[in-house]
C-alpha positions as CSV (number, residue, x, y, z in Angstrom):
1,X,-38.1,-47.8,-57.5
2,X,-41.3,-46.4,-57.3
3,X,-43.8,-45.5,-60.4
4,X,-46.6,-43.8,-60.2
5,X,-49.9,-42.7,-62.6
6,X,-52.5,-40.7,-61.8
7,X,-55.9,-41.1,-63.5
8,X,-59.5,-39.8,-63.2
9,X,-58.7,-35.8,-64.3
10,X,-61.1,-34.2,-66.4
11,X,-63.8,-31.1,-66.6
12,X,-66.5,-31.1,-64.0
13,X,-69.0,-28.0,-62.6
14,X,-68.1,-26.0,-59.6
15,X,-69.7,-28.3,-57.1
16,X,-69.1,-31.4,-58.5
17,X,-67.6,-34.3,-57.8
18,X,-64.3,-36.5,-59.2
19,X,-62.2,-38.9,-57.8
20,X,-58.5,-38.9,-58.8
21,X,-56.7,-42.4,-58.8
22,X,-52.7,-43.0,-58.5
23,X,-51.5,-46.6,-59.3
24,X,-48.3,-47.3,-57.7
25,X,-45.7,-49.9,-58.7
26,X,-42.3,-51.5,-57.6
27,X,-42.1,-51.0,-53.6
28,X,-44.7,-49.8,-51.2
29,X,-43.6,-50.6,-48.0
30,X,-45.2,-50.1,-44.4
31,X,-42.6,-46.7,-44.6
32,X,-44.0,-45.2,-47.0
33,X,-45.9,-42.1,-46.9
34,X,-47.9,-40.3,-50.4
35,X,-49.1,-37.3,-51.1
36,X,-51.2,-35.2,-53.6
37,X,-49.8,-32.2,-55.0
38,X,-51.0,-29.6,-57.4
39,X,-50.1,-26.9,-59.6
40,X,-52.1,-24.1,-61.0
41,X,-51.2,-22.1,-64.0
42,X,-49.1,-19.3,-62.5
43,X,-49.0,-20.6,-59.1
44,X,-46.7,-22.9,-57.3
45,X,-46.8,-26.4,-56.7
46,X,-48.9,-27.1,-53.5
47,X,-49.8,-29.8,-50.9
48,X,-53.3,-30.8,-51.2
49,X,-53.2,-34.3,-49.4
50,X,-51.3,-37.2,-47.9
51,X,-51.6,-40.7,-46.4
52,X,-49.3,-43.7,-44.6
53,X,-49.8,-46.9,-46.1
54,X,-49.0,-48.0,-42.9
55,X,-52.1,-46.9,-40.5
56,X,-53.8,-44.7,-42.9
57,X,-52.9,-41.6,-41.0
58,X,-54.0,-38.3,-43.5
59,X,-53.1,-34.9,-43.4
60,X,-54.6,-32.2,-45.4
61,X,-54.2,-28.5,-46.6
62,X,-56.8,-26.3,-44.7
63,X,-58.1,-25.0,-48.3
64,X,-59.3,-28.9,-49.2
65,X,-60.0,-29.8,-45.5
66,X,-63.9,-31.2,-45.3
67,X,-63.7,-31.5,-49.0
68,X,-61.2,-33.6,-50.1
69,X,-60.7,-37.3,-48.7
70,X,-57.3,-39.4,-49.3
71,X,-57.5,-43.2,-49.2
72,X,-55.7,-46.0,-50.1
73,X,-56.2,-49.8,-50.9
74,X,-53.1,-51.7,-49.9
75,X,-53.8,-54.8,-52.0
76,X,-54.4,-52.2,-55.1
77,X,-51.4,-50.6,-54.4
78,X,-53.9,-47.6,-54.9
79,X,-54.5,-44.1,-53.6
80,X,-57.2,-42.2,-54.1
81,X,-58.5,-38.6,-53.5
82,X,-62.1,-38.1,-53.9
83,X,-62.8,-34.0,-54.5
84,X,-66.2,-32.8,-53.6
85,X,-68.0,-29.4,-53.8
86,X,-65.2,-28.5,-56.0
87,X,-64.3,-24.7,-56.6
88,X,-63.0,-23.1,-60.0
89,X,-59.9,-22.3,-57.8
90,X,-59.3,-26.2,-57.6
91,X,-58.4,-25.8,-61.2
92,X,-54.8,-27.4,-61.3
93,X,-52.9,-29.9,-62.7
94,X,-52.9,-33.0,-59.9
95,X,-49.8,-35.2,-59.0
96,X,-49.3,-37.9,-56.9
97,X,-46.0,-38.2,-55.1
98,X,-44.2,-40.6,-52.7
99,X,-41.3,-40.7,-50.5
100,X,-40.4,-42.5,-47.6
101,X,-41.4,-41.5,-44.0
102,X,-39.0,-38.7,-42.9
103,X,-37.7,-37.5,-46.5
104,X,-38.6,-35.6,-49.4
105,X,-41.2,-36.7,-51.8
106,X,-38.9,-38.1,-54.4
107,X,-41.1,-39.8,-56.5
108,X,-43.5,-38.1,-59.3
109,X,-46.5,-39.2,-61.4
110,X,-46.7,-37.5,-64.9
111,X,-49.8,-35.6,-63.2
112,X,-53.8,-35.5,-64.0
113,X,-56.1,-32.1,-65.1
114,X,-58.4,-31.5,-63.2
115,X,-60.4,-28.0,-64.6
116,X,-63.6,-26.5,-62.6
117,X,-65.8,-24.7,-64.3
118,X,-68.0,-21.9,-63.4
């Protein structure tokens, strides 16, 4: 099975920077695909981000797109997303997710805060 934990959360000014960590453990094969998630009060959960291990192939949602960057360090076992020029409406709790290629995310980090203030 897969485990996940997001880090790197916290308060930052609209236009500032952070750079949001998720530690995987237990397999992380060439078939599997993660993504970043997030969930504002009120609001429902919503693709932000995702990467291959194998290849490094990303995909992004159009409101992060030039923004937002996805990455990952195989021998880590480490993804990243690095969040610039951030906007208050970026406000969200942030979770990492993984699945294998062709199916539903199926596994969850606990998630990370990420608030933007004005």
């Amino acid at each position: 099975q897969v485990q996940l934990v997001e880090s790197g959360g916290g308060l930052v000014q609209a236009g500032g920077s952070l750079r949001l960590s998720c530690a995987a453990s237990g397999r992380t094969l060439i078939s599997i695909g993660m993504g970043w998630f997030r969930q504002a009060p009120g609001k429902e959960r919503e693709f932000v981000a995702a990467i291959r291990w194998s290849g490094g192939s990303t995909d992004y949602a159009d409101s992060v797109k030039g923004r937002f960057t996805v990455s990952r360090d195989n021998a880590k076992n480490t993804v990243y997303l690095q969040m610039n020029s951030l906007k208050p409406e970026d406000t969200a709790v942030y979770y990492c997710a993984a699945r294998l290629i062709g199916y539903e995310y199926k596994y969850w980090g606990q998630g990370t805060q990420v608030t933007v203030s004005s």
